[in-house]
N, C-alpha and C positions, 0 to 999 in steps of 0.2 A: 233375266233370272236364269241363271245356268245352273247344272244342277249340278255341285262342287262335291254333292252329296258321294257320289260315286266312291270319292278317295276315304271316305269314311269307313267304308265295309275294310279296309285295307288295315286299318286302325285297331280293329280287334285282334290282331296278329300283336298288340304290345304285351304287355306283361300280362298275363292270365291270374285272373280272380275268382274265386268260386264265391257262392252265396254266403259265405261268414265272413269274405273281405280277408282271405290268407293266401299270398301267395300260393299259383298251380307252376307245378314244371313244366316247363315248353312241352316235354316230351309227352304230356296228359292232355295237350290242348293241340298237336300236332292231325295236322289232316285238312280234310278239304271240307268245307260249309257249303251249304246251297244256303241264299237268304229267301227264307219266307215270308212273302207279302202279311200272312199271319202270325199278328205279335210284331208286326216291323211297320215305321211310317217316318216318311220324309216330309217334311213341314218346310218352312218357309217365312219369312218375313222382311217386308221392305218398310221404311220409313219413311213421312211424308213429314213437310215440315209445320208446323204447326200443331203435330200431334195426331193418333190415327196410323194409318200408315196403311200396309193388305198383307194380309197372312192368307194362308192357302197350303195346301198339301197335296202331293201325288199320290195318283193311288195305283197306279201300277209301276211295278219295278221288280227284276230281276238281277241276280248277283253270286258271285263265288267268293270266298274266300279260302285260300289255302295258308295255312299255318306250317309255315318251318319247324320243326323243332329244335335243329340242329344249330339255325341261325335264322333269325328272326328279322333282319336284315332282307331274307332270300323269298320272305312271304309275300304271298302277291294279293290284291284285291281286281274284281272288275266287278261293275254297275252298269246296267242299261235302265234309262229312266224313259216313260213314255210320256210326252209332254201333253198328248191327246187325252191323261187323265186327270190334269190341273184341273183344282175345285179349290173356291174360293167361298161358299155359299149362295154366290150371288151369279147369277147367269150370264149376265151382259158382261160381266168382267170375266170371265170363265171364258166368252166368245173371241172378247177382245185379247188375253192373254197366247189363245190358239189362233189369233189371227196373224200375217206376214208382219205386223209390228212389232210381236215379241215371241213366241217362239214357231210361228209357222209350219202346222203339224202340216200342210196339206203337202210341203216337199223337205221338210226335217222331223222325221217320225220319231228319233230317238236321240238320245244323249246318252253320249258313253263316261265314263272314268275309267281307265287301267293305271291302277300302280305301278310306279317305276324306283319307288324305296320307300319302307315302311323304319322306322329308327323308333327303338323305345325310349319313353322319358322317367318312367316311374316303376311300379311292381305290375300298375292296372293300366298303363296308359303309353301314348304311341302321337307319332305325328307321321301322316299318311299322306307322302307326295304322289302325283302322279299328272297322266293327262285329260284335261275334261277337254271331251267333244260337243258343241252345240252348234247350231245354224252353219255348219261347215266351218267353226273356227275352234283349233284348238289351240291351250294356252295350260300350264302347267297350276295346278291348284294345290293348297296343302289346306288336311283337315287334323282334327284332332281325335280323337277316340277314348272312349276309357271301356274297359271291360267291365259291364253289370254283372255277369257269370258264366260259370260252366258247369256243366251237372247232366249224368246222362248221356252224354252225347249234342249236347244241347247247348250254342252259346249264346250269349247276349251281351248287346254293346251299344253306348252312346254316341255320336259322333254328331261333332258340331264344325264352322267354319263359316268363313265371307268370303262372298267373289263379288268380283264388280260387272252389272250386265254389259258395260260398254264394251269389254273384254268380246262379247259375243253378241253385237252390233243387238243391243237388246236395252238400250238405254232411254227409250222413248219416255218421257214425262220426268229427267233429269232436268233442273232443281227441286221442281218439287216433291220430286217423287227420289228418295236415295237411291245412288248406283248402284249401294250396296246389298245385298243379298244376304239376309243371315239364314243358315242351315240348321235345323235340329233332328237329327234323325237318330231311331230306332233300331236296329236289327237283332233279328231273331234268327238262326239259323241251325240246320241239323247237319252232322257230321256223316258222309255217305260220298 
């Protein structure tokens, strides 16, 4: 389960929306975001076959976003996730998750993403490439984004995506358990 999450922060750099859903100018949504663990969250979902499957979310994570205005292209995102804060509700899977099976907090503390191009698709929406780092392996991820809003100083954004854990030797209980990883994350961030 790698956290692809990263390239999502990078996503709100697309097309800028404010709360009525009308186009903002680059040049209104220009600058740089701190993401705030407050109002932001990184969730998670695997499939298992037969139905079921384990959802889970991190709970800590830090992040920037810088917004071009000039060219939207030139915006960068970076994510650090801490895999030490995976919650799943259930402990023994929480234990097992931070054990050297899958993501080995005791010598991989953190997973990064940096964006390496953000391309917009829509007025509100971006696809955000970059590189996710996990267990020592990185491998290039693309997420999607849409802008929830901007207002204040203040943005918000969705960002979703699938990585596969074998990508980051993280594959343990493949077939029954999907490779796949699906992403749903939040951010919230202030402009400073």
């Amino acid at each position: 389960m790698s956290l692809r999450v990263l390239g999502v922060a990078a996503l709100v750099a697309f097309g800028l929306v404010d709360s009525t859903a009308s186009a903002v100018a680059l040049s209104d949504a220009a600058g740089r975001y701190a993401i705030s663990n407050n109002g932001s969250s990184i969730r998670f979902a695997i499939g298992k076959i037969g139905g079921g499957g384990l959802n889970g979310a991190f709970g800590q994570f830090k992040g920037t976003i810088r917004i071009d205005g000039g060219d939207i292209g030139r915006s960068r995102v970076d994510l650090t996730i801490f895999p030490d804060s995976v919650g799943t509700g259930q402990g023994r899977i929480d234990a097992f998750l931070k054990s050297d099976a899958v993501f080995d907090v005791a010598n991989s503390r953190q997973i990064t993403f940096r964006s390496t191009s953000v391309q917009r698709t829509g007025d509100n929406s971006a696809v955000i490439t970059g590189q996710l780092t996990a267990r020592g392996h990185t491998n290039t991820e693309k997420f999607t984004a849409e802008l929830q809003g901007l207002k204040g100083g203040q943005i918000r954004f969705r960002v979703s995506g699938q990585v596969f854990r074998s990508r980051y030797q993280m594959d343990v209980g493949t077939p029954i358990y999907s490779n796949i990883v699906a992403f749903d994350m939040e951010f919230s961030g202030r402009r400073g």
